[in-house]
N, C-alpha and C positions, 0 to 999 in steps of 0.2 A: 406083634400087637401094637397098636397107633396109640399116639397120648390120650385122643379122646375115647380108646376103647378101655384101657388101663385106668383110667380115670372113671368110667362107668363102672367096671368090674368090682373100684376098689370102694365104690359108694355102696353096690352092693352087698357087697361081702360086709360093709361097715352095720349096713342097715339089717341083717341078719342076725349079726352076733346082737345088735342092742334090741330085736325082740326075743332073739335066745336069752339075752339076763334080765327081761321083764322091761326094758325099757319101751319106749314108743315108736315103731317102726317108722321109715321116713324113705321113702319112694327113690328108687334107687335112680331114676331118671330127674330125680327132682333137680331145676338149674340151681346152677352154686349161685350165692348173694353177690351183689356187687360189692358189698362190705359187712364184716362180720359186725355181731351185735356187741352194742359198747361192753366193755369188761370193768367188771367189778375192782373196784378200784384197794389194791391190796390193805388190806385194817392194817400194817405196821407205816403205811404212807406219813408224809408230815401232814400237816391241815389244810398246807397250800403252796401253793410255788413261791421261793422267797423273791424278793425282791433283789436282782442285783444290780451292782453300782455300773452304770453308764461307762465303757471301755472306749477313750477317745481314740478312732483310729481304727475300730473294728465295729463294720456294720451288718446287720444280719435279713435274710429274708426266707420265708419258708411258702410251698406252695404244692397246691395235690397235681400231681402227673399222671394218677393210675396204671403205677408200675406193678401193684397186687391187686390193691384195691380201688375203688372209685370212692370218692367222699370223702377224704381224708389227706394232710398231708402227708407226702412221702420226700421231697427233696429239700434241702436248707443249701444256703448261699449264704460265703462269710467273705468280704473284701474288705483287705488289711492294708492301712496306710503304707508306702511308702518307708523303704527301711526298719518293717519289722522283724525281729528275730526270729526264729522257730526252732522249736526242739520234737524231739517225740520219740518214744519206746513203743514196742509193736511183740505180740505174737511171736513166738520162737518155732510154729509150728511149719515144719516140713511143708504139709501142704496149703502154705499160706496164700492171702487171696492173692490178684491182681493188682490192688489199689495197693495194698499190706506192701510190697515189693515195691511197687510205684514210689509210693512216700519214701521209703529206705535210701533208693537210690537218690531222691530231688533232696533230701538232707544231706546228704555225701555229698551232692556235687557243688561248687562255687556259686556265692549268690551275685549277682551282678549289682553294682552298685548301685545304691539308692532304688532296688524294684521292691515294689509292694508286692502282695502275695493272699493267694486266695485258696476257702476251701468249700470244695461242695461234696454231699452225701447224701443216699436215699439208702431208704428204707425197703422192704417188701422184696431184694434179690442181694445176694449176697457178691455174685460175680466171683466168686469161689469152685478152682476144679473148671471151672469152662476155657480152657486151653488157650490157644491163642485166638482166639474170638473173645476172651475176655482180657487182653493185651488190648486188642483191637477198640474194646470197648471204653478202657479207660483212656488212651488216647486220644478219643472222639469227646469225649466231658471234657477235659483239661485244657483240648485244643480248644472248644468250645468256647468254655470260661473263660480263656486266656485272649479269646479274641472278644470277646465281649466287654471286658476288664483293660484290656487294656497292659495286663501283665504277662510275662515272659511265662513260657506253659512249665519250664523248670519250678517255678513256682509257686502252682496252681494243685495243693493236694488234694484230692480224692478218699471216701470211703463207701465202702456198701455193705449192707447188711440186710439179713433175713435166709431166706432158702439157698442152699447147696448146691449147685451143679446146674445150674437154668440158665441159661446166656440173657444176658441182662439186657433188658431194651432200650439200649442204649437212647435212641431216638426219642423217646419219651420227655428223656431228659436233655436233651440237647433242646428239644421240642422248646420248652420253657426256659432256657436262660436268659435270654430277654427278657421275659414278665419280671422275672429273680431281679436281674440287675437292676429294673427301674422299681422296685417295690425296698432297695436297700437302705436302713437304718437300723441308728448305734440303741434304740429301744426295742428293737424287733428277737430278743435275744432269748425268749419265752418260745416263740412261735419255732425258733430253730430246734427249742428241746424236741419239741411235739414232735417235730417233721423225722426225728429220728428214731423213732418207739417202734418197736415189733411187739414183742408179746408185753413190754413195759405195762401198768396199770397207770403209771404217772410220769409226769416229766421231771428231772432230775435235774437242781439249780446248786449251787453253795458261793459263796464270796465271802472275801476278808478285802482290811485296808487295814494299808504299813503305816507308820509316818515316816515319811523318807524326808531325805535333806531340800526340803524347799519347797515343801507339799506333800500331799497324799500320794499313794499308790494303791489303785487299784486292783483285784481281781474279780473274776468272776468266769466259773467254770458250768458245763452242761454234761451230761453224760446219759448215756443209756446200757441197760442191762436187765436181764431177767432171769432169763432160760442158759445154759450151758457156760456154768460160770465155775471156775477155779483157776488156783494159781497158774501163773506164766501170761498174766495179763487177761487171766479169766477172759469173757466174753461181751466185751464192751468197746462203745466207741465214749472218748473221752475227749473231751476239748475246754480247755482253760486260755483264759484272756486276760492280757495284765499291758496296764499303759507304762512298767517299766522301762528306763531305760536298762537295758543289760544285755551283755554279748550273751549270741547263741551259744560258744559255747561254756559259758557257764550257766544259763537255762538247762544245758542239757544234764551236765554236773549235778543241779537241782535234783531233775525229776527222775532222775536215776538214783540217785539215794536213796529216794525216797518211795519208789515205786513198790520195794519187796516189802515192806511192813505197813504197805497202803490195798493197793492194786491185787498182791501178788498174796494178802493175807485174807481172802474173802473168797468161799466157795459155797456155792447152792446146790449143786450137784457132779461135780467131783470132774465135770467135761470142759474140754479148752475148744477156742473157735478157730476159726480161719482166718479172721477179720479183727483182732483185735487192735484196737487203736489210740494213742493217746496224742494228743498234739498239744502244743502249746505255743501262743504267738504273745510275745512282745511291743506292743509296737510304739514303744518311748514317748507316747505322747505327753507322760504324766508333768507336772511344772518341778517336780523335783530332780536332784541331778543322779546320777548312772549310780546302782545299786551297789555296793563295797562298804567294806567294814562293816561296823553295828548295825546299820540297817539291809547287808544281806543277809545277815543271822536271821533277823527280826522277820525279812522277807519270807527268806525259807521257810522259817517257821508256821507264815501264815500259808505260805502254798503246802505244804503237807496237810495242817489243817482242811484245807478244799479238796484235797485228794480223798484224806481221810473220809470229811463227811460224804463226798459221792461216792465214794465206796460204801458206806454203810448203807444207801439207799439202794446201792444195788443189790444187797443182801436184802434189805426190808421190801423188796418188789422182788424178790426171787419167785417163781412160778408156784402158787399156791400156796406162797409160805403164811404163816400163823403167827409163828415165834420166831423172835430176833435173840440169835445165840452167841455169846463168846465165850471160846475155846480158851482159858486160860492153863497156860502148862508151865510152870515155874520148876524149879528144883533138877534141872536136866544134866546131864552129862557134856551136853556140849550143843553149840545152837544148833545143828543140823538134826541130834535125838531130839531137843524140843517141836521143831518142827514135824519131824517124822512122827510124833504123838499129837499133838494137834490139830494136825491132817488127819490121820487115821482116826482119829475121833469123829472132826467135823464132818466127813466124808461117810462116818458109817450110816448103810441105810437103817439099819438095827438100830442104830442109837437115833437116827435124824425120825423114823418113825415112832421111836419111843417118846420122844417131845410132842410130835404131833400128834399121839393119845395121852398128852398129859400124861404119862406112866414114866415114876423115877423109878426106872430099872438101870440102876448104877452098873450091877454084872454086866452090860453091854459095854459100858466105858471100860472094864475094865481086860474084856477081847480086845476091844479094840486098840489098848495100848498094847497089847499082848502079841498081838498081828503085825504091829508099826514098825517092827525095825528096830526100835529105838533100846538100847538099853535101861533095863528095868529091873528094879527088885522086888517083890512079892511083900516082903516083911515094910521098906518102905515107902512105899506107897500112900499117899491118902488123895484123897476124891471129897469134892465137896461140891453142894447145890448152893452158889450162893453165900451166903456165911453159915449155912448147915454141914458140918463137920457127917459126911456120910459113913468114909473106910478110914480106917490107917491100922497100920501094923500087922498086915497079912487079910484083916477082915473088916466084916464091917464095925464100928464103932459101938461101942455098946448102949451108949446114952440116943444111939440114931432111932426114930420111929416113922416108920413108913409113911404114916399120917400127913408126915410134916414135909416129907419130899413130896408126896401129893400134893399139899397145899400153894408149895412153893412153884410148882411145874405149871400152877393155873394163872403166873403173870405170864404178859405178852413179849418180856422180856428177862432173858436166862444170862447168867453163867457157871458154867461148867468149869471145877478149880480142881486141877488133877496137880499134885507138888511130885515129882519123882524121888526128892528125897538124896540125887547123888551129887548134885552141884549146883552151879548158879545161873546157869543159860535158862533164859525164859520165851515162849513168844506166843502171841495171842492170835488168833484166827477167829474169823466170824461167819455164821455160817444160818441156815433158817432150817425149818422141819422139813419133811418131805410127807406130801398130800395126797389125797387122791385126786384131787385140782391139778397136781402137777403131771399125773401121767395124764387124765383130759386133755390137756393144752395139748403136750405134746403127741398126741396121739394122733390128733385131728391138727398138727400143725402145715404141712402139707395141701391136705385133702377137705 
């Protein structure tokens, strides 16, 4: 059977079953849109895209290709001064992409001195699973960029993201790096969120400033995520910009510390991607001198900060989510039990849909710890909504009324307080509902 016969078959059989459950039938031959209808823009979203501070040395441009879709952007273009750093953590997945591998290796190898360094990424194909035809492909972008740019293609990183297994048109995007390069600026740094959104509802901004020795330091970070998100670098591409001076690799030092209690502590639906991505570029523009002592404490501290908040927005744009929830688990036996409860909480559909009918049905949290692995006692145990005292000491509490965990379930933002009661390892995980919006999206994500 051909794609376009598979492709008819599977319109059909969609359009069947939705006037089998009363919905509106839709003509099986009907042509697909050149772009789907804008999406409701997630209720947990901020008001607006912040504002972030100007990164001397990093400039950005975004521009539609019609690599999915027509009318929208799908490629971003970032060219970085002259001697800047790079770090990055990536996907631990077996079947990771092309670009995913690409990047791994252009950080291992030697930078040459004094080259600048660029990154381009589209949206709409993942270039995941396509063999070496997608080898093929990210060579053709880099090489591209790299001759456009003017920089050595070693480093020239790459990502893609969206569908699975489609060889990625390359062409498309080679098509436009010209328009990219001449449309480049250090204020265009909004438009690069956009160009990277799949099923996102909003674009994903955060920044801090250091005071460092002799001036400011800036950051300012972009990220996307929605759909197939949990720990090992969840399901996003992440890129952070900072005019410090500082060797790569203590950048790299940074954002590895700090990745498992940022990146690594946020699930939407319990699935890891292929394409996960973080990069981070340096490029010492800033007037103050090279990051050490009190002001790399200070530093760190603001880039965890940006990691944090774009993590959170990845959760608050999770696919249909409602509720923005943290998983707190204090009292554990040791940090790997805390985790293993945590997870198994966040991750449960049982519990993730009991938020999403407002129902404080705590017996679900308390399978779910029961399933996790984790060691647990029954007698000590307590669960709480919030500062609502729900279980402890084998049951539920006796002063708890279900009224009030109902009540409580009806903000747009939860936490969930389970103390284990056998020691002092803690750790929090953040996680949203699960919808009937989320199997929609993903239903029809494809097709």
């Amino acid at each position: 059977m051909g794609k376009k016969d598979w492709k008819a078959k599977a319109r059909a059989l969609k359009a069947k079953l939705k006037a089998l459950s009363g919905g509106v039938p839709v003509a099986a031959d009907a042509p697909a849109k050149p772009a789907k209808a804008a999406k409701p823009v997630s209720p947990l979203a901020p008001a607006s895209f912040p504002t972030l501070p100007v990164i001397k040395g990093a400039e950005f441009a975004a521009i539609g290709a019609g690599i999915k879709y027509q009318g929208r952007k799908d490629v971003m273009l970032v060219r970085l001064a002259p001697g800047t750093a790079m770090a990055g953590v990536f996907t631990r997945s077996t079947t990771r992409s092309g670009c995913v591998r690409d990047c791994q290796t252009k950080l291992a190898t030697k930078v040459p001195e004094g080259a600048g360094a660029a990154i381009i990424v589209n949206s709409g194909n993942s270039n995941a699973f396509t063999g070496a035809i997608g080898d093929t492909a990210v060579a053709a972008v880099t090489g591209g960029v790299a001759a456009a740019l003017g920089v050595p293609a070693s480093r020239v990183f790459s990502s893609s993201t969206g569908v699975i297994g489609e060889p990625l048109p390359f062409e498309k995007i080679t098509a436009v790096i010209g328009a990219l390069s001449s449309q480049l600026s250090e204020a265009a740094i909004q438009g690069a969120a956009e160009a990277i959104m799949t099923t996102d509802t909003f674009p994903k901004g955060a920044a801090a400033v250091v005071q460092g020795d002799g001036g400011p330091i800036h950051i300012s970070g972009i990220a996307k995520g929605s759909g197939m998100i949990a720990p090992d670098m969840a399901t996003m591409l992440v890129y952070i910009f900072t005019d410090a001076k500082i060797p790569a690799v203590t950048l790299q030092k940074m954002i590895s510390r700090n990745v498992d209690e940022t990146f690594n502590s946020i699930t939407v639906d319990s699935d890891t991607s292929t394409s996960d991505t973080l990069l981070i570029a340096a490029t010492g523009q800033s007037d103050a001198a090279e990051v050490k002592g009190p002001v790399a404490k200070a530093f760190e501290a603001a880039l965890r900060g940006v990691m944090m908040d774009l993590a959170h927005q990845v959760v608050r744009d999770g696919e249909g989510a409602t509720k923005f929830v943290e998983v707190r688990v204090t009292g554990a036996a040791s940090n790997a039990d805390a985790q293993k409860a945590a997870l198994a909480i966040a991750n449960s559909p049982l519990v993730k849909t009991a938020v999403a009918g407002q129902d404080p049905n705590w017996g679900r949290i308390v399978a779910a710890i029961g399933k996790s692995g984790a060691e647990a006692d029954r007698d000590r145990l307590s669960i709480r909504f919030g500062d609502i005292l729900v279980a402890e000491n084998g049951w539920r509490c006796p002063d708890y009324k279900e009224e009030d965990g109902a009540v409580y379930m009806l903000n747009p933002e939860l936490l969930i307080h389970v103390d284990m009661g056998l020691g002092k390892a803690a750790r929090s995980v953040w996680t949203c509902d699960l919808t009937s919006r989320y199997i929609e999206i993903n239903a029809d994500y494809r097709s």
